[in-house]
C-alpha positions in Angstrom: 0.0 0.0 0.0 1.1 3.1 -0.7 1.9 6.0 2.0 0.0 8.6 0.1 -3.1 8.5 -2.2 -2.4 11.1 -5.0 -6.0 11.8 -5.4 -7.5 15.5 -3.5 -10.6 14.5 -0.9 -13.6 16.2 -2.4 -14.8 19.0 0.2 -11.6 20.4 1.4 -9.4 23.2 2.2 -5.9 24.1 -0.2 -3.7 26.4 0.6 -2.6 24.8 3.5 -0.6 22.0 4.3 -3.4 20.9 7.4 -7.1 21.8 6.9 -7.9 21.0 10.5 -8.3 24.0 12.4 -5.9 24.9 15.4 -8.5 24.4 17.9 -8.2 20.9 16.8 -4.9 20.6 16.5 -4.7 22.0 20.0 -6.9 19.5 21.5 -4.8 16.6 20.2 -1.8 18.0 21.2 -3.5 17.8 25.1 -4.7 14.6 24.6 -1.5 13.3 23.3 0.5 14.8 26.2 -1.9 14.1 28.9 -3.1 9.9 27.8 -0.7 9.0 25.1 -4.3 8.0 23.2 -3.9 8.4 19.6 -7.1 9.3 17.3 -7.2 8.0 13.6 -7.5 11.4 12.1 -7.1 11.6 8.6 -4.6 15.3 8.0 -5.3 16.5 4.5 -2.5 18.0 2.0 -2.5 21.0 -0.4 -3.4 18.9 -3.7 -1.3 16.0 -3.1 -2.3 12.7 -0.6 -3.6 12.2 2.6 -1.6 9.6 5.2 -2.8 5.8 4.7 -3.0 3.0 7.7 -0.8 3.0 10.2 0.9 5.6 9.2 -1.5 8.5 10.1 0.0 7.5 13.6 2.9 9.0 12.6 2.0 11.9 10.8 -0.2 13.2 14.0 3.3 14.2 15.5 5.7 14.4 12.6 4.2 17.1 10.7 4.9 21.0 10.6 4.4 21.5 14.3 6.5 22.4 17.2 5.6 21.1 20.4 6.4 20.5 24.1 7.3 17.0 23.9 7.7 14.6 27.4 10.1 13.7 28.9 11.9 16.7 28.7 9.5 19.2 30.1 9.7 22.6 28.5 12.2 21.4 25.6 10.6 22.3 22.4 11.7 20.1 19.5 10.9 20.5 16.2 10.2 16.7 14.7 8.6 17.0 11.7 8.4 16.2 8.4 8.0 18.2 5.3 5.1 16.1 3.7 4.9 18.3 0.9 8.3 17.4 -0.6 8.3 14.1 0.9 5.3 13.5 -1.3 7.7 13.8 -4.3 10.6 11.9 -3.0 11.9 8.2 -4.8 10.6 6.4 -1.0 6.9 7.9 -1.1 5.9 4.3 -1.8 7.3 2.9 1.8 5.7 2.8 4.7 7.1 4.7 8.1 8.5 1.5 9.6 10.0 -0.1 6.3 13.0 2.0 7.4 11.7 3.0 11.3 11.4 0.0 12.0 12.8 0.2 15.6 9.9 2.1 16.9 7.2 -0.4 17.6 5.0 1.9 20.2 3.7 5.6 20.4 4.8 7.8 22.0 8.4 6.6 22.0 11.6 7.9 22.7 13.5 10.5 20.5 16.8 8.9 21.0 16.2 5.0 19.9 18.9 3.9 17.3 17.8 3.0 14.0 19.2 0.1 12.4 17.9 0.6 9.3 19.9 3.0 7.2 20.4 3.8 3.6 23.1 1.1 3.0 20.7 -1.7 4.8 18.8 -1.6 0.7 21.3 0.1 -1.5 24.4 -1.9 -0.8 25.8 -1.2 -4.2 26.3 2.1 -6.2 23.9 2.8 -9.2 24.8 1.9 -12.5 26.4 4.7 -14.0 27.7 5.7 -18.3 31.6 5.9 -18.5 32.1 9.1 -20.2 34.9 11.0 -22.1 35.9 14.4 -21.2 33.2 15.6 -23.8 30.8 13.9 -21.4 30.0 10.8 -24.5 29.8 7.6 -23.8 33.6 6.0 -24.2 31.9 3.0 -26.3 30.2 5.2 -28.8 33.6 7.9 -28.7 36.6 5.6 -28.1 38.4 8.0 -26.0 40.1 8.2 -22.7 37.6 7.7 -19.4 37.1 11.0 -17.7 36.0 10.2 -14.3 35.0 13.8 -13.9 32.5 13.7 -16.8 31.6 10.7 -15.6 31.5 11.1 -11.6 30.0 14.5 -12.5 26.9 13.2 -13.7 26.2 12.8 -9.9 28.5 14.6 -8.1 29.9 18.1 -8.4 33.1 17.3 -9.6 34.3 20.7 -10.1 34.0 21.2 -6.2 35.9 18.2 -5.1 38.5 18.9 -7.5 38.9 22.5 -6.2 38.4 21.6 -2.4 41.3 18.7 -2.5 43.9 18.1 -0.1 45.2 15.4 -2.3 44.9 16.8 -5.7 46.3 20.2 -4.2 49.1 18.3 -2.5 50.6 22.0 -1.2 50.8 23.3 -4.4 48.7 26.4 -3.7 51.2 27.2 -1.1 54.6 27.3 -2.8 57.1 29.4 -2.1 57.2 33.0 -3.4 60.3 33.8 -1.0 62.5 32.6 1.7 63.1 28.8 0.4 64.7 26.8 3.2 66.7 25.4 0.2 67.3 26.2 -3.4 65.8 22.8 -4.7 62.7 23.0 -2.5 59.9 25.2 -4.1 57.1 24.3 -1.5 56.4 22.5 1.9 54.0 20.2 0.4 54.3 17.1 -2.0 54.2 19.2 -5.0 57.3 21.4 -5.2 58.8 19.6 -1.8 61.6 17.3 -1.1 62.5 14.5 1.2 65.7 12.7 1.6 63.8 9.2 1.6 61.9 9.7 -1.7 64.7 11.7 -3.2 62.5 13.6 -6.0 64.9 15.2 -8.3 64.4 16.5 -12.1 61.1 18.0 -11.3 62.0 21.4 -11.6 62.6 23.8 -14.7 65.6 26.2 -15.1 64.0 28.7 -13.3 63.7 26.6 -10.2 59.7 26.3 -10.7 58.0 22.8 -10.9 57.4 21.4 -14.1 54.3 19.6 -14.1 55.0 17.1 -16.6 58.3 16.2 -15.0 57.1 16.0 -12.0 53.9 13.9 -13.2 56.6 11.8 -14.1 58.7 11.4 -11.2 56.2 11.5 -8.6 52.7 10.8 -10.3 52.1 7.0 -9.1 51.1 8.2 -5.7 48.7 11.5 -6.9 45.3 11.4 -7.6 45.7 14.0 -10.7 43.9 17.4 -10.9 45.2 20.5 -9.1 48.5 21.4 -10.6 48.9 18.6 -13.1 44.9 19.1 -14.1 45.7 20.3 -17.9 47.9 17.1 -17.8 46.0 14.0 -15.7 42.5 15.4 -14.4 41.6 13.8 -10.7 41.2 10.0 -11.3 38.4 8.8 -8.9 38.8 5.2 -9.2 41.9 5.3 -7.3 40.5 5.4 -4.4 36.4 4.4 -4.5 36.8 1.2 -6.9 37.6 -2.2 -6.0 40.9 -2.5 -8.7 43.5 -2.7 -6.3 46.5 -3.0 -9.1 47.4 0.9 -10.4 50.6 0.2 -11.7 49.7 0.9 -15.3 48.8 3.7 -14.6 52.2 4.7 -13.1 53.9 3.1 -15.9 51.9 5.3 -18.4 52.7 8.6 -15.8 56.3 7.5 -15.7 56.7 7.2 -19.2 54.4 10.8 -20.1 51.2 8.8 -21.6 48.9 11.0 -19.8 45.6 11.1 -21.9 45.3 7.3 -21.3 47.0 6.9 -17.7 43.5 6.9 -15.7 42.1 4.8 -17.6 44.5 2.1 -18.0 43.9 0.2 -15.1 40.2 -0.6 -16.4 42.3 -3.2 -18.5 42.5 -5.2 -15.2 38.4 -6.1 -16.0 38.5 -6.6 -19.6 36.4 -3.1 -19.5 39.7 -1.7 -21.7 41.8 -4.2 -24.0 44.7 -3.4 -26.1 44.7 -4.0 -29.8 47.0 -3.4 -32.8 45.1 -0.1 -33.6 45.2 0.5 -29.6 43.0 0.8 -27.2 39.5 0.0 -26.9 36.5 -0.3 -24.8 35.2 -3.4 -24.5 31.4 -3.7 -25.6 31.1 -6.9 -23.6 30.9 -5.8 -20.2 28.3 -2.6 -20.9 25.1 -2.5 -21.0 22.4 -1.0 -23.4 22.3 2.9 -23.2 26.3 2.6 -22.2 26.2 1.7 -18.6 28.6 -0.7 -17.3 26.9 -3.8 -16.5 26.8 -4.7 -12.6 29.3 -6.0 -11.0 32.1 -5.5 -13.7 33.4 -2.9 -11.4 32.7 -1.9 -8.0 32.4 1.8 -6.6 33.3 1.8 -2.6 33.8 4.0 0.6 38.0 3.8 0.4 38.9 1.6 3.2 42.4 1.1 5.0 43.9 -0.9 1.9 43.4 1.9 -0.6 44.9 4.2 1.9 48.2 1.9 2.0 48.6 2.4 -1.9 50.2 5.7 -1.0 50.5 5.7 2.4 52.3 2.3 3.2 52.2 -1.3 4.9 48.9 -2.1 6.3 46.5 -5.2 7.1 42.8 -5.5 8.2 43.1 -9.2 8.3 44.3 -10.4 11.3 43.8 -14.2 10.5 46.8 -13.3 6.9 50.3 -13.7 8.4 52.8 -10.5 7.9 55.4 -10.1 5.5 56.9 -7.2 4.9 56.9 -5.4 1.6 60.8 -5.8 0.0 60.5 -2.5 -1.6 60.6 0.7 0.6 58.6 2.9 -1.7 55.9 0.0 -0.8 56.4 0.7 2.7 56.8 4.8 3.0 54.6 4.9 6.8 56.5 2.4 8.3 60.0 3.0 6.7 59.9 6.6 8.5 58.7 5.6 11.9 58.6 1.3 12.1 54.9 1.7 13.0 52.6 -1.5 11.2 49.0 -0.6 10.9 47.3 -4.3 11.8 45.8 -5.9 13.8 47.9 -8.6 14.5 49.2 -9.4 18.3 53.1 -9.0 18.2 53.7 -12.3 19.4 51.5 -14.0 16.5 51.7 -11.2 13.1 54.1 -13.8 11.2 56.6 -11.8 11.1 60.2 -13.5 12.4 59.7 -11.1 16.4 62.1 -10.9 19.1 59.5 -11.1 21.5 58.3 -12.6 24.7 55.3 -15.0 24.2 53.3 -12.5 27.1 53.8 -9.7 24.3 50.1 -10.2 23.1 49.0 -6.7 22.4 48.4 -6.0 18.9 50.8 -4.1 16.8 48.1 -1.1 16.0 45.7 -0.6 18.9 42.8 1.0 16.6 43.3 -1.0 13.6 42.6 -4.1 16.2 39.9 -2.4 17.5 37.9 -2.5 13.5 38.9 1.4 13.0 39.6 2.4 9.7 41.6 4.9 8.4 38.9 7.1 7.3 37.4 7.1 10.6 40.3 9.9 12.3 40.8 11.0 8.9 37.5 11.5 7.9 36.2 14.3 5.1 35.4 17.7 6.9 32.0 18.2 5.9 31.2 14.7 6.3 27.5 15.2 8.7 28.8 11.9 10.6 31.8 13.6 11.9 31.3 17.3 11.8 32.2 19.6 14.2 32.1 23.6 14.0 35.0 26.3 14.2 34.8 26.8 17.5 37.0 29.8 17.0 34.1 31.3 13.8 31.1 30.7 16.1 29.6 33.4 18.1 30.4 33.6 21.9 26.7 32.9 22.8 26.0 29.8 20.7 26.4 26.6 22.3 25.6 24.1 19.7 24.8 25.2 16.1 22.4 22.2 15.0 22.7 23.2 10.9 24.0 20.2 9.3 24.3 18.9 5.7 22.0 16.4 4.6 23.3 12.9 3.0 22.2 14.5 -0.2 24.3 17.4 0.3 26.8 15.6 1.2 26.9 13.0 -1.4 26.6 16.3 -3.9 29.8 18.0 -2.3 31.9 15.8 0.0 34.6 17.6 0.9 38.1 15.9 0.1 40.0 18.0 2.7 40.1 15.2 5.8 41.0 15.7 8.9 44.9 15.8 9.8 47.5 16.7 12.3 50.4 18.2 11.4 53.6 16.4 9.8 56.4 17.2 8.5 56.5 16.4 4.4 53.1 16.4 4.1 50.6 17.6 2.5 50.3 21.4 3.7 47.3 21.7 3.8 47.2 25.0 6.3 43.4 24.8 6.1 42.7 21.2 7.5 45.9 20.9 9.7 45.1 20.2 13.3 41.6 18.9 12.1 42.9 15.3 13.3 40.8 14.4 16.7 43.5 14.0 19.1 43.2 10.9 21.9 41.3 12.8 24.3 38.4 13.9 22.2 37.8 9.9 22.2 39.1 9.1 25.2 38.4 10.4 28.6 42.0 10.4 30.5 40.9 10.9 33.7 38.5 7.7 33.9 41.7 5.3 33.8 44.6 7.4 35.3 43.8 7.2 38.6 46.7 5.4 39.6 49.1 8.0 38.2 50.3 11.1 40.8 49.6 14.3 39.6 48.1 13.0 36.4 46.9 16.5 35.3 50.7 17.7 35.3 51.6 14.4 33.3 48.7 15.5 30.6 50.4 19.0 30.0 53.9 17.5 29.9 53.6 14.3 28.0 51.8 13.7 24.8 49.6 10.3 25.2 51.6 8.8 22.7 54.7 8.9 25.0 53.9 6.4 27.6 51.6 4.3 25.3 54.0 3.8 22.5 57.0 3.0 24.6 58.5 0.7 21.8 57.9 0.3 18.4 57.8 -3.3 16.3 58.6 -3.0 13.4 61.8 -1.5 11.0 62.4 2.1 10.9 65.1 3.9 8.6 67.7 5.4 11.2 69.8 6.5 8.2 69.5 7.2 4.5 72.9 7.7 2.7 73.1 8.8 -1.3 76.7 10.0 -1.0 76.9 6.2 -3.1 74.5 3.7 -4.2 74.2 -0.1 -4.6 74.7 -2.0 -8.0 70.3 -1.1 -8.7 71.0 2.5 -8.0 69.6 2.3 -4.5 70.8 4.5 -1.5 72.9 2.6 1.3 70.1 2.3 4.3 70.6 2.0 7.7 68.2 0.4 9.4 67.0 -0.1 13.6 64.8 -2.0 15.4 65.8 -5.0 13.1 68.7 -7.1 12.4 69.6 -7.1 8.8 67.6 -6.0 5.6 64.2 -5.6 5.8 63.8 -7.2 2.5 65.2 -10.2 3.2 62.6 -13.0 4.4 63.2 -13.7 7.9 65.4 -11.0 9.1 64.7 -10.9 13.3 62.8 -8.1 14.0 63.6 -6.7 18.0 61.7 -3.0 17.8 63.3 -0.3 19.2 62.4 2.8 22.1 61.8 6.1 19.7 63.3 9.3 21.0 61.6 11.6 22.9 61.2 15.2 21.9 59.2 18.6 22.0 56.7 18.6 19.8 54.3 21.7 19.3 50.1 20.4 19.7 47.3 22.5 17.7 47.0 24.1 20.9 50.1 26.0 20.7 51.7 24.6 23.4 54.7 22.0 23.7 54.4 18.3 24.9 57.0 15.6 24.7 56.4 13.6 22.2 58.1 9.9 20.7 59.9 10.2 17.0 62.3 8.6 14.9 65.1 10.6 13.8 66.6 10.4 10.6 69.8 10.8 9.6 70.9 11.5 6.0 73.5 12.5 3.5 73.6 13.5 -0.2 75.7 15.0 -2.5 75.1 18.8 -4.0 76.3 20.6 -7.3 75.7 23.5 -9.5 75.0 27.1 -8.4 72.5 27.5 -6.8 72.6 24.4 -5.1 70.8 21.1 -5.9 71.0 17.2 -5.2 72.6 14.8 -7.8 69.9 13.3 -9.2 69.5 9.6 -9.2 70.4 9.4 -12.4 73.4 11.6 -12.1 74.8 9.0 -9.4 73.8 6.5 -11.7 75.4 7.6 -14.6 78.7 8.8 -13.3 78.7 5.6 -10.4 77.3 2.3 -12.2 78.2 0.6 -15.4 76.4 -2.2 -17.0 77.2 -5.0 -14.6 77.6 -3.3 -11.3 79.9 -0.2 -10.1 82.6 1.5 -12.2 85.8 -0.4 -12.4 87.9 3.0 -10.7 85.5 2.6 -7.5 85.6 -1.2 -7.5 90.2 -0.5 -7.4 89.5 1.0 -4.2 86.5 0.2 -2.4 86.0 -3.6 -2.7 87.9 -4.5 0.3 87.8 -8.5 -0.1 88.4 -8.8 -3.5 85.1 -10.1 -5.3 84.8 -7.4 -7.5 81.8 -6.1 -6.0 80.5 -3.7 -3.7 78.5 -4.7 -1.0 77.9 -4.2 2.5 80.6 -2.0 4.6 82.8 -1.8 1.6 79.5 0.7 0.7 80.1 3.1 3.7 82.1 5.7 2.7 84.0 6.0 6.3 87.2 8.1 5.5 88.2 11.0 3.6 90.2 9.4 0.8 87.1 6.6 0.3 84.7 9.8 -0.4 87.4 11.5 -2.9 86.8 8.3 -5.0 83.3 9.0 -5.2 83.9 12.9 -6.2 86.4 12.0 -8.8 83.6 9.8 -10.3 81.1 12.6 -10.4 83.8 15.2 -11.5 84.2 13.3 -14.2 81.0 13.2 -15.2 80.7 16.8 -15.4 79.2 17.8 -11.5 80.9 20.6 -9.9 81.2 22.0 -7.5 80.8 19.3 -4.9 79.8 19.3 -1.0 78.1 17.0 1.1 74.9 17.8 2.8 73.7 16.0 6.4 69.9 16.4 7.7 68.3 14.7 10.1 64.7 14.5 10.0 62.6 13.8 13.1 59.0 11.8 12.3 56.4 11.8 14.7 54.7 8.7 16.3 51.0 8.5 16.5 
């Protein structure tokens, strides 16, 4: 049965949304308050329906009315519903309880969980056209996938692009002036510089980022848009589809095919295959009218494992035994700090552990506990999580109650998420110190109450200090590219392990991170656990700048290993090769091999440059 028949009653009032007169509406609201007796009265609606069955139960109190509502004597609580645009919406055919299904009894509380929400019927994401950046159909155009046309259709695409932390990746705040260094143009991922990454040949003669180079070097962990828009536009299947393998796509960035990069991937589900002519779409898996048929692809929330194609080493499945990804790059989270987001205990991950059997506790805390990544780092204006700017809202308001609907929201999400503040980020000074810290989740004094003067601890110590007292898992303690290996890597240094990472079965022990000052979005200091970083790296030209990888490469490697002048005086034990100490470059007269090699080559002047970069532990 319908909730609404369409057809007007003969007989009565328009113009109204309720014919009854107020003395009658009056009268029920007394008997409603005083008995909890509820009338079948039949409310009438400007040209549109009147309530059917049970549901004119609900309609007596969730209409345009504000009333004193028990048992909260004196609150008044608008709970209404606006029946003359519910009357148009896509659920007019449900009844109340198909989706309040919770509430069995009237009056009821306002406060009962629902457990009926919009995922409990639409579990997957509506079929949906691929379109080109013309906004055709791919199948009828044979062009590249635009996921804005496409995501557009729906969304507004133009907003998320512009309101990106991501896409944006600090490039609206490079430097004008005052560059810390020569080859840094910005403090963010565009334009900025690590000595773990080591981006190099990014940058034009003028010392300004080249977007293409850059796309090049670096584009395998960005989204698109922002800077590199004209170039790659924001590809939203990184991140909300179920194709976990991206790497054509940073093949194709890597080697400057950008019209096709986004798309590339799609090739993983026969939706794009590669012929003599090129490539095509695949009329196979779409459907009449040019939607993809169900279940070809999926469209997702991103969960922990899309964050870890950027971000680094992660698990949800606590049942999979560890291993540690052999490549670094694989691994960026954990390589600066050791930390291992999964659940695993520490005594049973699979990895080869130093540990006690009583070391039971799991090697992330949260990520035990079922929390995602997008939970803390949620999207701003996400109505789930939203908070207002305590510092924007007037001195008299106490809670502002305006929210954005789902509808809204799924319209504009805003991909600026939440986030503390870390060195080589993102720079995002708009959403920096959006992050939640511990104590907006946890209540410190409800399980301190062993601990003397705990209020002094709070305001010395950050809660990471006594909580993360040691850390299992690898964690760079130095980065030299003063030489490489035979593949052109740097020489790393590694603690809380013994031996190479990469190697199967190297014993992992942990290690105690430092402890230092570090400034909280309060402005005030608290010690705080990091791992330090210690590196060194070779500088030319005027103004200064790195050696590129390639430069050491060049000038440092031949075709089977390392130039025959540095194998004469480095390879201690006579294999001719270069491996382990006979790779640290401990004296003076060691390093002048090196130089000579890259004098040759054509790189002067020469210094050396040390950093050392403290990462935070959270």
């Amino acid at each position: 049965m319908a909730l609404f028949d369409t057809t007007r009653p003969k007989g009565r009032r328009e113009g109204s949304v309720f014919a009854r007169p107020m003395a009658g509406v009056l009268l029920f609201q007394f008997l409603v308050l005083a008995s909890s007796l509820f009338f079948i009265v039949e409310p009438v609606f400007a040209e549109k329906a009147v309530i059917q069955g049970d549901d004119r139960k609900c309609v007596m109190c969730h209409r345009r009315l504000s009333f004193k509502e028990p048992p909260a004597p004196g609150e008044e609580r608008k709970v209404h519903i606006a029946i003359d645009e519910y009357i148009q919406a896509d659920h007019v055919e449900l009844r109340c309880q198909s989706c309040h299904s919770d509430i069995q009894r009237v009056p009821h509380r306002q406060d009962i969980p629902h457990t009926v929400d919009c995922v409990s019927c639409h579990r997957r994401h509506p079929e949906f056209m691929m379109r080109d950046g013309e906004g055709e159909s791919v199948l009828e155009s044979g062009q590249p996938l635009s996921t804005v046309a496409t995501c557009g259709h729906c969304h507004d695409t133009d907003f998320i692009v512009a309101n990106s932390d991501h896409a944006d990746s600090g490039a609206s705040h490079l430097y004008e002036n005052g560059r810390p260094h020569p080859w840094v143009a910005g403090p963010g991922f565009y334009g900025g510089w690590d000595a773990i990454r080591y981006p190099s040949d990014f940058l034009d003669e003028s010392g300004n980022v080249d977007p293409a180079a850059w796309l090049k070097v670096l584009g395998e962990h960005h989204p698109g848009g922002g800077p590199v828009n004209e170039l790659v536009e924001m590809n939203c299947l990184m991140c909300h589809s179920n194709i976990e393998d991206h790497s054509a796509r940073a093949d194709a960035l890597a080697a400057g095919n950008f019209a096709w990069a986004n798309s590339l991937p799609l090739a993983e589900r026969d939706i794009l295959t590669k012929s003599e002519e090129g490539w095509a779409w695949n009329p196979e898996v779409f459907a009449e009218g040019g939607h993809l048929k169900v279940g070809v692809m999926g469209i997702e929330t991103p969960d922990t494992e899309v964050c870890a194609q950027c971000h680094g080493q992660v698990s949800g499945q606590a049942g999979v035994p560890l291993s540690l990804e052999t490549d670094p790059d694989q691994r960026p989270f954990t390589e600066k700090t050791g930390q291992i987001v999964a659940p695993h205990p520490v005594n049973a991950s699979g990895l080869n552990m130093a540990v006690e059997e009583s070391r039971d506790h799991p090697l992330d805390i949260h990520a035990n506990r079922g929390i995602d990544c997008t939970n803390c780092h949620h999207s701003l204006n996400n109505p789930v999580y939203y908070r207002d700017d305590s510092e924007n809202r007037p001195g008299h308001l106490v809670f502002d109650p305006r929210r954005l609907t789902h509808s809204q929201y799924l319209d504009r999400p805003l991909h600026r998420f939440a986030k503390g503040h870390s060195i080589n980020g993102l720079a995002d000074e708009a959403g920096e110190d959006s992050l939640r810290r511990c104590d907006s989740c946890h209540d410190g004094s409800a399980g301190h109450d062993w601990l003397p003067y705990h209020e002094a601890h709070f305001s010395a110590l950050a809660c990471e200090t006594c909580h993360i007292p040691q850390v299992f898992g690898p964690a760079l303690q130095a980065i030299d590219w003063t030489i490489v290996d035979a593949d052109g890597e740097p020489i790393r240094q590694y603690r809380g392990i013994e031996g190479d990472p990469a190697v199967e079965g190297a014993l992992i022990e942990g290690y105690t991170p430092v402890v230092l000052p570090r400034r909280f979005d309060e402005g005030d200091f608290r010690l705080a656990p990091f791992n330090a970083v210690a590196s060194w790296f070779w500088l030319t030209g005027e103004p200064a700048r790195p050696v590129s990888r390639v430069e050491l490469a060049e000038a440092l490697l031949v075709e089977d290993g390392h130039h025959p002048d540095l194998i004469a005086e480095l390879d201690v034990d006579g294999d001719g090769a270069l491996t382990g100490s006979e790779l640290h470059l401990d004296t003076e007269d060691e390093q002048k091999v090196v130089r000579a090699r890259l004098a040759a080559s054509g790189l002067e002047p020469l210094t050396v440059e040390t950093d050392l970069t403290p990462y935070s532990i959270n």
